[in-house]
C-alpha positions, 0 to 999 in steps of 0.5 A: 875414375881415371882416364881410359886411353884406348889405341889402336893395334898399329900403335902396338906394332910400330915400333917407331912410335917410341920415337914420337914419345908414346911411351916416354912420359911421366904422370904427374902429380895431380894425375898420380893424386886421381890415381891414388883416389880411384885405386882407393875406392876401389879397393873398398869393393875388391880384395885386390887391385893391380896397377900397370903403368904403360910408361915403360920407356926408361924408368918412367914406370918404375918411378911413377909407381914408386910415387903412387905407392908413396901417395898410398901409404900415406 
């Protein structure tokens, strides 16, 4: 299963934790593979499955998840 990173309300609110790179990242490959099992098995038990990246600083998110849908079709 992928890993679960839980932070705390501030973190939400602080805005100047952009600036240390809380969200100024990208997954990479071994972890977008990890993802890629897990959305799979999970599919077999539901109809739907919806994925967020929380990356969104640039266009970290939207690349990340162009990979992830690559990894999934093929």
């Amino acid at each position: 299963m992928a890993d679960r990173i839980l932070i705390g309300t501030a973190s939400w609110t602080d805005k100047t934790l952009i600036d240390y790179g809380l969200f100024n990242y990208r997954y990479a490959e071994r972890k977008l593979r990890e993802l890629a099992d897990s959305i799979r098995e999970l599919s077999h038990q539901t109809g739907q499955v919806h994925v967020l990246f929380n990356n969104n600083f640039g266009d970290q998110a939207q690349r990340n998840a162009m990979e992830l849908q690559g990894r999934l079709k093929a």
